[in-house]
C-alpha positions as CSV (number, residue, x, y, z in Angstrom):
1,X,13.1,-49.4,-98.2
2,X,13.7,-49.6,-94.2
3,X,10.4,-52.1,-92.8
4,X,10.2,-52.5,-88.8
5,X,8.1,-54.9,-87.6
6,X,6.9,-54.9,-84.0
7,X,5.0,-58.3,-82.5
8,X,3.7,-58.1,-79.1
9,X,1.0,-58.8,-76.7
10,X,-0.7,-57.2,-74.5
11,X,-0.1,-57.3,-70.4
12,X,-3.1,-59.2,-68.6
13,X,-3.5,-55.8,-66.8
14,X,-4.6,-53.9,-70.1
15,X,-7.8,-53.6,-71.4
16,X,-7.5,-54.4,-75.3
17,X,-10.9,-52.1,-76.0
18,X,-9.1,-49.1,-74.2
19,X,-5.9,-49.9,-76.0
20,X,-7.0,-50.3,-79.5
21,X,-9.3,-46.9,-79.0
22,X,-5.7,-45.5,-78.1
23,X,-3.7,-47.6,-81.0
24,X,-6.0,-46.1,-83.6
25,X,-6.2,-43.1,-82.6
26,X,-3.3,-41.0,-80.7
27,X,-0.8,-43.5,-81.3
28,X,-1.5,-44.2,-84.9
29,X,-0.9,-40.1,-85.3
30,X,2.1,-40.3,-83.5
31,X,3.2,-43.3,-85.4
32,X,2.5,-40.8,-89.1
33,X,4.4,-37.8,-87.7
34,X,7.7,-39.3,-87.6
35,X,9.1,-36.6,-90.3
36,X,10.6,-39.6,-93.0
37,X,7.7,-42.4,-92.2
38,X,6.2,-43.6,-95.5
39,X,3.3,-46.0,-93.9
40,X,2.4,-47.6,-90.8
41,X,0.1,-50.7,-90.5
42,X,-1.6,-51.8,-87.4
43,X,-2.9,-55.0,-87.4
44,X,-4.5,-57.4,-84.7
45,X,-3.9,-61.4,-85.3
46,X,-6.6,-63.3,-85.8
47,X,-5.1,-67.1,-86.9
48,X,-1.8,-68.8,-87.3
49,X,-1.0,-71.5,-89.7
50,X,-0.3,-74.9,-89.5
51,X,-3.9,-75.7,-88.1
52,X,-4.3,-75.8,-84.0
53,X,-0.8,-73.3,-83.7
54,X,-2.0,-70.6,-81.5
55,X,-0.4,-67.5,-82.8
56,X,2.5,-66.5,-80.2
57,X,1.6,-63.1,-80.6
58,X,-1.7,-60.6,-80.7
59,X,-0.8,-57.3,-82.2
60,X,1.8,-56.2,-85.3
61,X,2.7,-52.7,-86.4
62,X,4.4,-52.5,-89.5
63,X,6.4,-49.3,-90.2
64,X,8.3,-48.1,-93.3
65,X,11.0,-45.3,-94.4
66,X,12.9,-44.7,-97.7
67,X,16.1,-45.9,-96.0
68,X,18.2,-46.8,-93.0
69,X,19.4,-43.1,-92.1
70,X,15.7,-42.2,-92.1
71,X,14.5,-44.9,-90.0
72,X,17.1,-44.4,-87.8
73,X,17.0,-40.5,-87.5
74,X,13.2,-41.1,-86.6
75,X,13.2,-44.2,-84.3
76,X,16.3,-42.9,-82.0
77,X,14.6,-39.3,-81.9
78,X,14.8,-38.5,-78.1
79,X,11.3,-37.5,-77.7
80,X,10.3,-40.9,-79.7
81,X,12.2,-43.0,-77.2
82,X,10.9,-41.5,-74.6
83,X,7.1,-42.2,-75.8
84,X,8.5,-45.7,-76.7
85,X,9.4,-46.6,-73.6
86,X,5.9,-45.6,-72.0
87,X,4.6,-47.3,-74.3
88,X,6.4,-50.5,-73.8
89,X,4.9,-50.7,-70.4
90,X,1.6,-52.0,-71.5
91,X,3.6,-54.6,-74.0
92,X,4.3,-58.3,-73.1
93,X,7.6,-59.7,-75.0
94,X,7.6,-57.6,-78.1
95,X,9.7,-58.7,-80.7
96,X,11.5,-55.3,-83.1
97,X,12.4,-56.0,-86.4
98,X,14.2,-53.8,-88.5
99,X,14.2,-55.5,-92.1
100,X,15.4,-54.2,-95.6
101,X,12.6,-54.6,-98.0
102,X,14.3,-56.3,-101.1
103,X,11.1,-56.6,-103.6
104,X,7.8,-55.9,-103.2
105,X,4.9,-55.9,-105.8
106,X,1.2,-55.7,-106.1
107,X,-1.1,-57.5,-108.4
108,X,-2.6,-55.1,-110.9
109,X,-6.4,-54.5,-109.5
110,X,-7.5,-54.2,-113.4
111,X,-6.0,-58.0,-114.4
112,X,-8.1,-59.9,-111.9
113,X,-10.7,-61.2,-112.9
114,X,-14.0,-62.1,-111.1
């Protein structure tokens, strides 16, 4: 599985109520139509570790596909790069990672105890 990873911040000269409203709404949509995309995350940083590190970065979207080709065929769509790049004009230093996903498990809800 394809994962790409986007860190950013915002530009002092956007609103963060008036982008998450559009984050989690139209954007989030566009984000789920990409014709392979498994899952998208959106999440807003709250704390960094070791203690007094200010985190170097606000926002994350997570994004994931069943493979390279996919991720590829979807991110480098023509009409996708053009919305990216209007969109990119409200970011400050984004950082995009395209990572393989070698494992990846989840506890079993029902072995957890109280």
């Amino acid at each position: 599985m394809i994962r790409l990873i986007v860190l950013y911040n915002l530009h002092p000269f956007v609103d963060e109520e008036e982008f998450l409203a559009w984050r989690l709404g139209q954007h989030q949509a566009q984000n789920m139509a990409a014709s392979a995309i498994l899952r998208s995350d959106f999440v807003r940083i709250c704390d960094s570790w070791p203690e007094d590190t200010e985190p170097p970065y606000r926002f994350m979207t997570t994004a994931d596909w069943p493979d390279l080709e996919s991720f590829y065929r979807d991110f480098l769509d023509p009409e996708a790069q053009a919305r990216l790049r209007e969109d990119l004009k409200m970011l400050k230093d984004p950082v995009f990672l395209v990572s393989e996903i070698l494992v990846s498990e989840a506890k079993d809800s029902e072995k957890e105890s109280p």
